[in-house]
C-alpha positions in Angstrom: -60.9 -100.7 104.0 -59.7 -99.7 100.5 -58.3 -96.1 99.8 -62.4 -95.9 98.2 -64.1 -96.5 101.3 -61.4 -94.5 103.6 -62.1 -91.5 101.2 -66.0 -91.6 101.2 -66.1 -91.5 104.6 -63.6 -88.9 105.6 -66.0 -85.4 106.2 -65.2 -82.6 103.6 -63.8 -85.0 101.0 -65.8 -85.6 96.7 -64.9 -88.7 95.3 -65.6 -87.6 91.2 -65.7 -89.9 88.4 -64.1 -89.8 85.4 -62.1 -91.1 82.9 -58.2 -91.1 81.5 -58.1 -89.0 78.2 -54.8 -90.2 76.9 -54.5 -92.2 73.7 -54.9 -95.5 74.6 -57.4 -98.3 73.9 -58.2 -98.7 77.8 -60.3 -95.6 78.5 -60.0 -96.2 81.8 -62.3 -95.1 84.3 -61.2 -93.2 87.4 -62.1 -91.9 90.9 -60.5 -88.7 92.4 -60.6 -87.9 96.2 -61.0 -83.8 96.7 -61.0 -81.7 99.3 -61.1 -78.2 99.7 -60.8 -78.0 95.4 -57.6 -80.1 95.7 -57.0 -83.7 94.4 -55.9 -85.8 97.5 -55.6 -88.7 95.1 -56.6 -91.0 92.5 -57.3 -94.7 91.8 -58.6 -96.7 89.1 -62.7 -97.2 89.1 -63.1 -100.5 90.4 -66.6 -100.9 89.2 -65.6 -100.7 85.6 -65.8 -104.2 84.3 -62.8 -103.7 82.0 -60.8 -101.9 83.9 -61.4 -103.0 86.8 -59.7 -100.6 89.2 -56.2 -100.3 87.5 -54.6 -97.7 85.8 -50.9 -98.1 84.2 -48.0 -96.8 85.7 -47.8 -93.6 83.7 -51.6 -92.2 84.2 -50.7 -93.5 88.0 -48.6 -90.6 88.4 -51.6 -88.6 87.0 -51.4 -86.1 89.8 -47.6 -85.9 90.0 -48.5 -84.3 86.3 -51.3 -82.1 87.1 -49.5 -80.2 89.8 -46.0 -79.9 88.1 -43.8 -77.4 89.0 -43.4 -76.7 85.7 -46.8 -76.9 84.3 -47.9 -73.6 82.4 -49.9 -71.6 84.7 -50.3 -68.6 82.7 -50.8 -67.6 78.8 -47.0 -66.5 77.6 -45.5 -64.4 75.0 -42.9 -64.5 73.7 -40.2 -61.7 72.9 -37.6 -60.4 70.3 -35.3 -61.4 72.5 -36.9 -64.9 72.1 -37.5 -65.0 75.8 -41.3 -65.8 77.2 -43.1 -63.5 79.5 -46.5 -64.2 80.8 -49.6 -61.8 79.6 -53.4 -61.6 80.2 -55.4 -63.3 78.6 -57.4 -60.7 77.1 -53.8 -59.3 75.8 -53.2 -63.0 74.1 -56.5 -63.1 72.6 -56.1 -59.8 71.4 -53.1 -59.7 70.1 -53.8 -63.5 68.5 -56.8 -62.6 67.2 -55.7 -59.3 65.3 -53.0 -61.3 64.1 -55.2 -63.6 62.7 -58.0 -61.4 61.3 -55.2 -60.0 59.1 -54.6 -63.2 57.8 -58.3 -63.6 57.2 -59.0 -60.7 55.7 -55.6 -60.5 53.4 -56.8 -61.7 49.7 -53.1 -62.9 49.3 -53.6 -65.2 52.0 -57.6 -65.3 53.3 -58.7 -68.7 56.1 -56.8 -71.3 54.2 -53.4 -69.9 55.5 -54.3 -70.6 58.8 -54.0 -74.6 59.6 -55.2 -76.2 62.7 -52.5 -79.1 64.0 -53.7 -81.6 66.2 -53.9 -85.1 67.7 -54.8 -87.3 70.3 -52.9 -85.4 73.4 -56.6 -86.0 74.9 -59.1 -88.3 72.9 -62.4 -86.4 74.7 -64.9 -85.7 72.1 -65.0 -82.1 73.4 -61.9 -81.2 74.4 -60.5 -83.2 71.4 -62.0 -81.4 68.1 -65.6 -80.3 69.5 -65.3 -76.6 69.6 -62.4 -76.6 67.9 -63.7 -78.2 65.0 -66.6 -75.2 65.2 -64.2 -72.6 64.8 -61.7 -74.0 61.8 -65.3 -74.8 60.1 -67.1 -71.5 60.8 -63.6 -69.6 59.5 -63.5 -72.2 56.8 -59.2 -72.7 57.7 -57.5 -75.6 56.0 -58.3 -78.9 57.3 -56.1 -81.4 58.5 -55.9 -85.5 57.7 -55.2 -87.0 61.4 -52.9 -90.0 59.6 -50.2 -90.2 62.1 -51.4 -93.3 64.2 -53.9 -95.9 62.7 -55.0 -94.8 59.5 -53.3 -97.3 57.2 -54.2 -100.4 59.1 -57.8 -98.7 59.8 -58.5 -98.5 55.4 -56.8 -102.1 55.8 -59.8 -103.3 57.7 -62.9 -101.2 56.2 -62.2 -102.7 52.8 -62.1 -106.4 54.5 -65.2 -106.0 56.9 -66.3 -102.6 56.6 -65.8 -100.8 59.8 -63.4 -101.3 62.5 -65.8 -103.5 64.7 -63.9 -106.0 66.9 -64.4 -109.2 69.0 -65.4 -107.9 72.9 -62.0 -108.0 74.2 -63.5 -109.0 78.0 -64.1 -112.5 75.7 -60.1 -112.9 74.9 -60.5 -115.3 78.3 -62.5 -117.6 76.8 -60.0 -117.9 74.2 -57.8 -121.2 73.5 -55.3 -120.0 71.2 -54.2 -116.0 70.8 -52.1 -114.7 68.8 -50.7 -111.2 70.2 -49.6 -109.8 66.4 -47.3 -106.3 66.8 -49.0 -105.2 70.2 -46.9 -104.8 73.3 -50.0 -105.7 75.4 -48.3 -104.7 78.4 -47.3 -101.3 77.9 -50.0 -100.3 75.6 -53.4 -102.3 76.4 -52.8 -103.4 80.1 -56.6 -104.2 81.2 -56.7 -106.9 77.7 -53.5 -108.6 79.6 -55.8 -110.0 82.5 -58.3 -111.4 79.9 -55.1 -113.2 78.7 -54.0 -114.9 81.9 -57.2 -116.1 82.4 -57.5 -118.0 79.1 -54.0 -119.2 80.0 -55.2 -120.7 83.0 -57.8 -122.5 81.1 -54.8 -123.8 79.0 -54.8 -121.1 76.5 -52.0 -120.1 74.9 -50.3 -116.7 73.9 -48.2 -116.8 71.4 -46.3 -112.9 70.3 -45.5 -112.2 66.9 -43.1 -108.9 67.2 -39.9 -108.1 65.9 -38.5 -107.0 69.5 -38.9 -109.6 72.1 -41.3 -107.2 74.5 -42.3 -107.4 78.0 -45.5 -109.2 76.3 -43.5 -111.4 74.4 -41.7 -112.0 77.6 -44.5 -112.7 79.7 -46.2 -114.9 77.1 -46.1 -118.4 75.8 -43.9 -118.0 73.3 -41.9 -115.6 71.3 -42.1 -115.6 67.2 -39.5 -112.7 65.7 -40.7 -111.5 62.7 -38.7 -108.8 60.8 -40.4 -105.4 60.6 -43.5 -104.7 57.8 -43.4 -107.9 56.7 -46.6 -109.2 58.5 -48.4 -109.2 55.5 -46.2 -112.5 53.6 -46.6 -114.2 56.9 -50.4 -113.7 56.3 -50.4 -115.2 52.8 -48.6 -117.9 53.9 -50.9 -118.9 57.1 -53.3 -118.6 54.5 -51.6 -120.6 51.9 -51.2 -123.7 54.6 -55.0 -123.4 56.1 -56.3 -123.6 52.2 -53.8 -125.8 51.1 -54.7 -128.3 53.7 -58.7 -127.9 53.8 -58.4 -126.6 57.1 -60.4 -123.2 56.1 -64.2 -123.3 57.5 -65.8 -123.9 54.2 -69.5 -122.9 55.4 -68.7 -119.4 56.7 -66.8 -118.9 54.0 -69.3 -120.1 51.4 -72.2 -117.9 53.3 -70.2 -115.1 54.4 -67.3 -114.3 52.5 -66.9 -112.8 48.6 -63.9 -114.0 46.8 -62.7 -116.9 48.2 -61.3 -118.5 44.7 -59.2 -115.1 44.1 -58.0 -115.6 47.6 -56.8 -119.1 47.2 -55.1 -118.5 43.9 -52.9 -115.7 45.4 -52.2 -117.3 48.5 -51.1 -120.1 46.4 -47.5 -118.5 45.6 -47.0 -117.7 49.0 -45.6 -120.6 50.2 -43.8 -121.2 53.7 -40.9 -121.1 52.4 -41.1 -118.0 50.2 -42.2 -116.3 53.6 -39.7 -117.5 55.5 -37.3 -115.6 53.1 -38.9 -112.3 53.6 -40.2 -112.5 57.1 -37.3 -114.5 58.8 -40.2 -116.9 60.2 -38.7 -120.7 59.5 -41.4 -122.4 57.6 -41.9 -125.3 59.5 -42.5 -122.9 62.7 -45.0 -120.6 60.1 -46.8 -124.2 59.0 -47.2 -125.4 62.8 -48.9 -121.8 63.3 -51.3 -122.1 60.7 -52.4 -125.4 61.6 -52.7 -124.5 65.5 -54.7 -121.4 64.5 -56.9 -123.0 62.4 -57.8 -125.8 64.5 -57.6 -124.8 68.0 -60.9 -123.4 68.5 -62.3 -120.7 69.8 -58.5 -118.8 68.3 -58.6 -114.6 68.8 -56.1 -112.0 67.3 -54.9 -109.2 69.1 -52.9 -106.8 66.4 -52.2 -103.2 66.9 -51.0 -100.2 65.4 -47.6 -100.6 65.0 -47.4 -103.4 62.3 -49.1 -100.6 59.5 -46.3 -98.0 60.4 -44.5 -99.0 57.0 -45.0 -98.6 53.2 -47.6 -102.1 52.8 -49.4 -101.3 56.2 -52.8 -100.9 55.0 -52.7 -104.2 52.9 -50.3 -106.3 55.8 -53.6 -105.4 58.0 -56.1 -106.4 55.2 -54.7 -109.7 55.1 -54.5 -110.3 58.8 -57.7 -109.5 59.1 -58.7 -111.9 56.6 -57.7 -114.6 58.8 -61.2 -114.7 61.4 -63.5 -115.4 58.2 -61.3 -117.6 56.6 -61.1 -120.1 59.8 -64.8 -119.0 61.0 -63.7 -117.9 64.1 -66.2 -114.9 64.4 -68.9 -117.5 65.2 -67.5 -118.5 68.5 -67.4 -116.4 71.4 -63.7 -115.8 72.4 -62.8 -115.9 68.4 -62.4 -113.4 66.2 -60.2 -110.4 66.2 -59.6 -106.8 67.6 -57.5 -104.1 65.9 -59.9 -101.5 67.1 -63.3 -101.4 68.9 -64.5 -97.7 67.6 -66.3 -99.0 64.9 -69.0 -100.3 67.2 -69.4 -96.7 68.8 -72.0 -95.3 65.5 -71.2 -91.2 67.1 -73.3 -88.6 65.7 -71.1 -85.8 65.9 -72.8 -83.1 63.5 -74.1 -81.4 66.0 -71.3 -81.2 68.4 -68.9 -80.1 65.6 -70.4 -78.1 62.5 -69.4 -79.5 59.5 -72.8 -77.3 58.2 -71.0 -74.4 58.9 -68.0 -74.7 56.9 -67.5 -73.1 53.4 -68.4 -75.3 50.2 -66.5 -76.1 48.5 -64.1 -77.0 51.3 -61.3 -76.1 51.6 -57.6 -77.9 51.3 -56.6 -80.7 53.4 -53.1 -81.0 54.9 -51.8 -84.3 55.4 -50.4 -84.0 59.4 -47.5 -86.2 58.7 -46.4 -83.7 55.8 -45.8 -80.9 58.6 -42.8 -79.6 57.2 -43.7 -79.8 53.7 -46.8 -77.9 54.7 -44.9 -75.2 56.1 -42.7 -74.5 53.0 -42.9 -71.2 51.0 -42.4 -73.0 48.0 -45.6 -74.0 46.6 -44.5 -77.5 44.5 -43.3 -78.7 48.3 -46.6 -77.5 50.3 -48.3 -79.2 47.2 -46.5 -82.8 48.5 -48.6 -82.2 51.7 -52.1 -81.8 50.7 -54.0 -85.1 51.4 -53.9 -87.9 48.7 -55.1 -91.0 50.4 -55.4 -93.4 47.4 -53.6 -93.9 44.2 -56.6 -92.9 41.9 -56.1 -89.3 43.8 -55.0 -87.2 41.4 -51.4 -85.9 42.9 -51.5 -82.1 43.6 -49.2 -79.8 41.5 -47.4 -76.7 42.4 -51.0 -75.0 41.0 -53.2 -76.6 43.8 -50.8 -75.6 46.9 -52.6 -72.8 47.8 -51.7 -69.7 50.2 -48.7 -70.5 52.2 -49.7 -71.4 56.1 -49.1 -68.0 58.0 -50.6 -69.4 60.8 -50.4 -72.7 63.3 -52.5 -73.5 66.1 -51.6 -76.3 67.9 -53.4 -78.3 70.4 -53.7 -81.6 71.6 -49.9 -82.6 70.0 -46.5 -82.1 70.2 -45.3 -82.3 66.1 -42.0 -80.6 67.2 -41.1 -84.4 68.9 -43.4 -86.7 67.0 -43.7 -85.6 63.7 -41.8 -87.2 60.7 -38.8 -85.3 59.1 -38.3 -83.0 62.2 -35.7 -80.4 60.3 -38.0 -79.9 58.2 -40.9 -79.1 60.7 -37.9 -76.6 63.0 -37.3 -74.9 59.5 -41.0 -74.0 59.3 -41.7 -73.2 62.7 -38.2 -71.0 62.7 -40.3 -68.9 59.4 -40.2 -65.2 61.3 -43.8 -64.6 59.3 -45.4 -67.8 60.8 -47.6 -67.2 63.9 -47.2 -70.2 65.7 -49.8 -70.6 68.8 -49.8 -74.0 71.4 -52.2 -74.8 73.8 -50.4 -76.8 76.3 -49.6 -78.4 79.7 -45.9 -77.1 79.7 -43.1 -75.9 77.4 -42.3 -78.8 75.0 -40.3 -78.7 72.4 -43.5 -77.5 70.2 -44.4 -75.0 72.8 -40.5 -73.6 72.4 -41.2 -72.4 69.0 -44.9 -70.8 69.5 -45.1 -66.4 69.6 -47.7 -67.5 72.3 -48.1 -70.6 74.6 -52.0 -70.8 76.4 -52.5 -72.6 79.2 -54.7 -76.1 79.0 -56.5 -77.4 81.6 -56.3 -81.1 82.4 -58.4 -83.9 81.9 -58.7 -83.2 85.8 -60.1 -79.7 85.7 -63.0 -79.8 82.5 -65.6 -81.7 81.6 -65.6 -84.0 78.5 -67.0 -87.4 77.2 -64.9 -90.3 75.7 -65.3 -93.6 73.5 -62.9 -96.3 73.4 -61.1 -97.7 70.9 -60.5 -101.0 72.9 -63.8 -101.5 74.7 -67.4 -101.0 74.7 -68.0 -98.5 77.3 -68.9 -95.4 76.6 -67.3 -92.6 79.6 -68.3 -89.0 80.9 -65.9 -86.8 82.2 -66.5 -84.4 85.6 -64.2 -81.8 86.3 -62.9 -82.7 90.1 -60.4 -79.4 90.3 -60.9 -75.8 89.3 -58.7 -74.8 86.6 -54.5 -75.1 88.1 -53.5 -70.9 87.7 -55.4 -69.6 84.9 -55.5 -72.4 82.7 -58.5 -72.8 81.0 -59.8 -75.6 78.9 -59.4 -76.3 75.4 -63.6 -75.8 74.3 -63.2 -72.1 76.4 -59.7 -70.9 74.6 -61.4 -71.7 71.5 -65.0 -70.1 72.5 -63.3 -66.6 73.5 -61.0 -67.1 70.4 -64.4 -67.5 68.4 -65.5 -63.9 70.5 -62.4 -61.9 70.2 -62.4 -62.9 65.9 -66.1 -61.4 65.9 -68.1 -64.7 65.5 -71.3 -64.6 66.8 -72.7 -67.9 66.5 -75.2 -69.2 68.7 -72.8 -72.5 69.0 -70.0 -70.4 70.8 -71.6 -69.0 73.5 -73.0 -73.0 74.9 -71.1 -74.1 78.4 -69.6 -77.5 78.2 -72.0 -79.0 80.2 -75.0 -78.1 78.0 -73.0 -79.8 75.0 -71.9 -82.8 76.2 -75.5 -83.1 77.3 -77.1 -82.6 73.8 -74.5 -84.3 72.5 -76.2 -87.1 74.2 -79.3 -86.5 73.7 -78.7 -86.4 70.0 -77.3 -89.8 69.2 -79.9 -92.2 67.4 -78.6 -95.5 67.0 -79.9 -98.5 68.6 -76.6 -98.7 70.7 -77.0 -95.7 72.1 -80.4 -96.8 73.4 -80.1 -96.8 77.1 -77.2 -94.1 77.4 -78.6 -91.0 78.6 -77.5 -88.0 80.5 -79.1 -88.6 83.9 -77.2 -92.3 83.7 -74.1 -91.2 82.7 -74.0 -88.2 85.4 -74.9 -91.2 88.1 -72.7 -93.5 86.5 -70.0 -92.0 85.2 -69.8 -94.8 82.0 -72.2 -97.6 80.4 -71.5 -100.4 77.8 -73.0 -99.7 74.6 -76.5 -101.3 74.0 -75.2 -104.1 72.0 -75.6 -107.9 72.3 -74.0 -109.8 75.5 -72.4 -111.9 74.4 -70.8 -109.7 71.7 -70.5 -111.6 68.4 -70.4 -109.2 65.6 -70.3 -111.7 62.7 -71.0 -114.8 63.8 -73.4 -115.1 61.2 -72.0 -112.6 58.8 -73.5 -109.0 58.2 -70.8 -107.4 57.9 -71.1 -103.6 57.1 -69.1 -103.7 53.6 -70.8 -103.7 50.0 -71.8 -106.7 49.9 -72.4 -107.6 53.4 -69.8 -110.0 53.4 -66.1 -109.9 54.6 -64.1 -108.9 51.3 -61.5 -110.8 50.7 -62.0 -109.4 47.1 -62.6 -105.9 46.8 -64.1 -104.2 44.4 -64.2 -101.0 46.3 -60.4 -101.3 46.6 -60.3 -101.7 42.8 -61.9 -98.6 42.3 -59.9 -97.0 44.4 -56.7 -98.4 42.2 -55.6 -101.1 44.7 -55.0 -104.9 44.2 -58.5 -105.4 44.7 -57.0 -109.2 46.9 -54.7 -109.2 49.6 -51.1 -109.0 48.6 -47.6 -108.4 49.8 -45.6 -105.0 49.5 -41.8 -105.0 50.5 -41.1 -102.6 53.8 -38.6 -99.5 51.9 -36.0 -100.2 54.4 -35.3 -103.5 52.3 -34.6 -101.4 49.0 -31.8 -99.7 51.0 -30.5 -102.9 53.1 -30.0 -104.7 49.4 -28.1 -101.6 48.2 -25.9 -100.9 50.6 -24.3 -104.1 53.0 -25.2 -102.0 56.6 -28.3 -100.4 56.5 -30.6 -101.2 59.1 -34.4 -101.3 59.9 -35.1 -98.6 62.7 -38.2 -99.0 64.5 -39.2 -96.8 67.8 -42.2 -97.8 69.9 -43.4 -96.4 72.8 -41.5 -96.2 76.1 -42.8 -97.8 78.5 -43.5 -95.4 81.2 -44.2 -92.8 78.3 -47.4 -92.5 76.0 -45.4 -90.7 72.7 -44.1 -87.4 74.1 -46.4 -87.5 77.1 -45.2 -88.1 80.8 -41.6 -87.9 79.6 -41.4 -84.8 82.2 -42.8 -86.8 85.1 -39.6 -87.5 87.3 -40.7 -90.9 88.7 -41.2 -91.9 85.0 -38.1 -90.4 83.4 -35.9 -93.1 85.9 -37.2 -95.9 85.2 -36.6 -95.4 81.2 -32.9 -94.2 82.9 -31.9 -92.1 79.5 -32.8 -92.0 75.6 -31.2 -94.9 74.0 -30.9 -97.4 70.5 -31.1 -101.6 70.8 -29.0 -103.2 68.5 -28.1 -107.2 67.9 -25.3 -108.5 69.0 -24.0 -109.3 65.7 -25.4 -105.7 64.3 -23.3 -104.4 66.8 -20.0 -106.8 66.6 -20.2 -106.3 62.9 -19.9 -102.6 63.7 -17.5 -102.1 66.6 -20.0 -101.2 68.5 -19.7 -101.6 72.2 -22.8 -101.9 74.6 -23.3 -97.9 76.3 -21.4 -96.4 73.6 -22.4 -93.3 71.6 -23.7 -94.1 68.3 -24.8 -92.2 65.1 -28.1 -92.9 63.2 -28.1 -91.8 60.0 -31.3 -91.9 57.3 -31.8 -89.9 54.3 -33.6 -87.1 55.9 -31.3 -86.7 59.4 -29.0 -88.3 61.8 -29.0 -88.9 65.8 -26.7 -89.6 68.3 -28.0 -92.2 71.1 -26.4 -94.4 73.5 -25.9 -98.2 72.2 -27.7 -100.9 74.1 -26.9 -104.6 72.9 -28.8 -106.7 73.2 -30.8 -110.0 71.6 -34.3 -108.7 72.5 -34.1 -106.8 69.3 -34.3 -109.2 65.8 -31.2 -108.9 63.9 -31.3 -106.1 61.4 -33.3 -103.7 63.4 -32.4 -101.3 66.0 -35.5 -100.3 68.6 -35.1 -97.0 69.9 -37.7 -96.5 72.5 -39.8 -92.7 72.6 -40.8 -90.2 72.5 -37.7 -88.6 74.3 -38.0 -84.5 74.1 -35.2 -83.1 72.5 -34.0 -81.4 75.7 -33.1 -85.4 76.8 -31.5 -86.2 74.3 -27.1 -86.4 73.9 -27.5 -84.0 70.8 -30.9 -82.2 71.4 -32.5 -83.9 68.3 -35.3 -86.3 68.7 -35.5 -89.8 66.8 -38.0 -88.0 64.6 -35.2 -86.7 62.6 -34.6 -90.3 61.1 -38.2 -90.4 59.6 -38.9 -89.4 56.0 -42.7 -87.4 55.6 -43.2 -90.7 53.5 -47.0 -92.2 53.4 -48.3 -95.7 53.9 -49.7 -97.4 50.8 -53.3 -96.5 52.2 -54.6 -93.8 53.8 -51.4 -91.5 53.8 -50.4 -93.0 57.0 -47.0 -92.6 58.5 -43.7 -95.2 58.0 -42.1 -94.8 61.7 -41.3 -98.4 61.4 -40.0 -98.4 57.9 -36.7 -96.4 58.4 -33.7 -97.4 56.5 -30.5 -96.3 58.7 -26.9 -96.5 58.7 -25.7 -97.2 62.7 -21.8 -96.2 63.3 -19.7 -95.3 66.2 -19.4 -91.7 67.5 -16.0 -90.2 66.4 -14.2 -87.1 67.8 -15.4 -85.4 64.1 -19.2 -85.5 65.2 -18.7 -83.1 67.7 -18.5 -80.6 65.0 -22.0 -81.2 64.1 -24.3 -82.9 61.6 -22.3 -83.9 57.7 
């Protein structure tokens, strides 16, 4: 009898549907056993088809998290004495409130110094940016650009096929050849790994491209290093071997493609062995790839997030993606590619967020990566972080900064671990003008620097609904719990924020329920056909109404100007970009050519961590053991650098101390320092967000985490004095 079965038969106990909220492609479904309003346990749904019953390791542990000792059972304030004490919340509301209609009624200052700060702590619809998103647009606040994760590689794509739409990844098993391109699949898309071993054991194989050699590239086929952000020349040159040797699919490109002749002359410079000199790839292993990928049919690419995170990311992922068309792979089930699934989810969200009721014109946009610029008093630096997402953007001036922020109200993130340039983001938060709010789970390093910390329920204890970015399913939500202490959920700290501010909007008095509901109800297009309320309440999650099998553009229509997948742009022309795929040096290299040891840090995900979530859970925090830095061999020999000693990483915005780990699972010239630690882990209470500059990806104003140009030495007796 499975744990299921034992639970629906046991008198007194609700087994609830729902669905993990965390920011990762799986969306998985759940099932929570409850008795008497407590969670007994949970388990994986196993009637998802995706899924399938599994959840990872970390949302395992889900419970372990929900009933913390530590978790944040009350709204806090805190003191002169910089100690927190709790209060009611009709005192924090109160007291928040009056602090903020000050702000919005000051003509020195007036909604745009207020700025809303958040990410994908859940990904829910609703308890993501639904009522929030009504308040910041009814009080007309500064917006904020959400650039820290995929929005490079995410412009990459639209400009190639028009919206993020990708291959159905349940078809990866009927693959022949896959190619597993900067994606640890095991850490951070588990359910796609099954899909995997199942074209393996049709004799598929999995080949990693990655500069660290992962669990994924352990477990796969084979292992091809690659150093960091330079993905893109590989690209060109895959390309430069299919053309060169008529291996390209000359239909599909002929009928579905635009540009083809200013593809091949570009990719004709970009030969194997000019990309073995940036990449590190030997050209005779970079020509045997091409030719496998272009004739081993069906051939599917898996490529994730991390391979944008530098200054060419947009354009490395344009060119990757070029790869399906140019080889016709979209036409065969098991083919294609998949970056991201959301652009098959067509969400009406008008209704559930507002945008009618915010001010015209609209106000500023912050750039979320730019935190600590943001923050500054000095207008020509807050000008740096107002949101220019393409070069024909005209750059702001000192004149176009606007009001300093006098108010931050975070939810859904943790910026003082995860955002870049983190002495800058401490100095703002440390301003004694700046009202700082956080809605949280428990005191994080964010939460540390807030006048008042609220209470947010889990995904647990609310309701909510949730796409995916790595499926087709589309999930609802059911609260299982009531609310752990008084915590209440995001959409309710924002409704009685709306209340105590004086807003009396029609929108801010609906329950949850009654707006996920029309929410529902409101969504028109054809894949949203058979989705209703009453199914999704029965259900708990349905597949979007789209073709089974799933073969997006198998015979082209693809959503982009001219129907066709781009590989010249004219849209990216107008928007002052090398209208054809092209090849720009990572800024770590500019450095390493200067100066003899300078280093490429990059710093993925932990594996029992999900950024700067779950780092608290105890079970979790021992199997990562302790914060750390992976360095070569010959990086470290070259350094006097001894496996388990104390190192310093230094960049040109901060330093960090770390324990050394040596090892050849890293490429040489990199060091891998795995995250999101919270400062309070770490040897010198600094997290390894102080290494990254607020620089921005070539599109989109993404973030460089993987482009990070470092100098790695031994700890001496003078660091203990503190920073140079």
């Amino acid at each position: 009898m499975t744990r299921r079965d034992e639970y629906r038969t046991k008198p007194g106990v609700r087994v609830i549907t729902g669905a993990c909220p965390h920011d990762c492609p799986d969306t998985c479904a759940w099932e929570v056993a409850v008795e008497k309003g407590r969670a007994l346990d949970l388990w994986g749904h196993p009637g998802h088809p995706f899924t399938a019953g599994r959840l990872c390791g970390k949302v395992d542990r889900y419970l372990e998290r929900t009933y913390h000792p530590d978790r944040l059972r009350a709204p806090l304030r805190r003191g002169p004495d910089g100690a927190y004490s709790p209060i009611s919340w009709e005192t924090a509301l109160a007291e928040i409130s009056a602090r903020l209609r000050g702000i919005l009624d000051d003509p020195q200052y007036g909604p745009e110094a207020i700025l809303p700060y958040s990410y994908g702590g859940t990904l829910g619809l609703l308890q993501g940016e639904g009522v929030a998103a009504r308040l910041w647009n009814a009080l007309g606040t500064s917006q904020l650009a959400r650039t820290i994760c995929a929005e490079a590689g995410s412009w990459g794509h639209r400009y190639t096929t028009g919206r993020p739409i990708a291959m159905d990844p349940m078809d990866f098993a009927r693959a022949r050849l896959i190619l597993i391109w900067g994606s640890n699949t095991l850490t951070s898309n588990m359910h796609l790994w099954p899909q995997i071993l199942a074209a393996r054991k049709q004799g598929a194989r999995a080949l990693v491209i990655d500069p660290a050699n992962t669990r994924t590239a352990r477990a796969a086929d084979e292992w091809i290093p690659i150093r960091p952000g330079t993905d893109a020349a590989l690209a060109l040159a895959l390309m430069h071997v299919i053309i060169g040797e008529g291996l390209h699919d000359r239909d599909y490109v002929a009928r579905h493609t635009l540009g083809f002749d200013a593809l091949r002359e570009r990719v004709a410079a970009w030969t194997p062995a000019r990309a073995e000199a940036e990449t590190g790839v030997p050209r005779a292993r970079i020509v045997r790839l091409a030719r496998a990928y272009a004739t081993t049919r069906p051939a599917a690419i898996r490529l994730n997030y991390g391979l944008q995170r530098h200054r060419g990311g947009g354009m490395a992922v344009r060119a990757i993606t070029c790869l399906p068309a140019l080889i016709g792979s979209w036409r065969e089930r098991g083919g294609g590619l998949q970056l991201s699934s959301s652009g098959s989810f067509h969400l009406d969200k008008r209704g559930l967020e507002r945008p009618d009721l915010r001010p015209d014109p609209a106000p500023r946009t912050f750039n979320m990566i730019r935190l600590g610029d943001a923050l500054s008093l000095e207008p020509h630096i807050r000008a740096r972080a107002l949101f220019r997402p393409r070069p024909v953007d005209p750059a702001p001036t000192a004149a176009d900064a606007g009001p300093p922020v006098k108010a931050l109200i975070v939810y859904n993130c943790n910026p003082a671990a995860v955002a870049p340039d983190l002495a800058a983001v401490r100095r703002g938060l440390a301003r004694p003008d700046l009202l700082t709010v956080a809605l949280e789970h428990f005191m994080t390093d964010t939460a540390k620097a807030a006048d008042y910390v609220l209470p947010a329920t889990t995904q647990l204890e609310h309701w909510d609904a949730h796409k995916s970015y790595g499926h087709l399913f589309f999930a609802l939500n059911r609260p299982a719990i009531p609310p752990v202490g008084e915590s209440l959920a995001n959409s309710e700290i924002f409704r009685r924020l709306a209340r105590a501010l004086g807003r009396r909007e029609p929108c801010f008095e609906e329950p949850d329920e009654q707006i996920l509901e029309r929410f529902v109800a409101a969504q028109t297009h054809p894949s949203f056909r058979s989705i209703t309320w009453a199914r999704l309440l029965a259900e708990g999650f349905a597949r979007l109404d789209v073709p089974d099998p799933y073969l997006p553009f198998a015979e082209g229509g693809f959503p982009t100007p001219s129907g066709k997948c781009e590989f010249f742009s004219q849209t990216m022309a107008d928007d002052g970009y090398d209208p054809v795929p092209n090849y720009t040096p990572p800024a770590y290299t500019e450095r390493a050519s200067a100066t003899d040891d300078a280093l490429c840090c990059i710093s993925p995900p932990a594996h029992s961590f999900l950024n700067s979530s779950f780092v608290n859970v105890e079970r979790l925090r021992r199997r990562e053991r302790a914060p750390c830095v992976f360095i070569h061999p010959e990086d470290a020999r070259a350094r006097d650098i001894d496996d388990g000693a104390s190192v310093i990483l230094e960049s040109r915005v901060g330093r960090v101390e770390l324990p050394a780990r040596v090892s050849e699972d890293v490429i040489r010239g990199t060091v891998l320092a795995p995250g999101i630690w919270w400062t309070s882990d770490t040897p010198d209470q600094k997290g390894i967000n102080e290494l990254t500059p607020q620089d921005e990806t070539d599109m989109g104003g993404g973030a460089v985490f993987y482009d990070i140009s470092v100098r790695v030495r031994p700890t001496t007796s003078s660091d203990a004095a503190g920073p140079a």
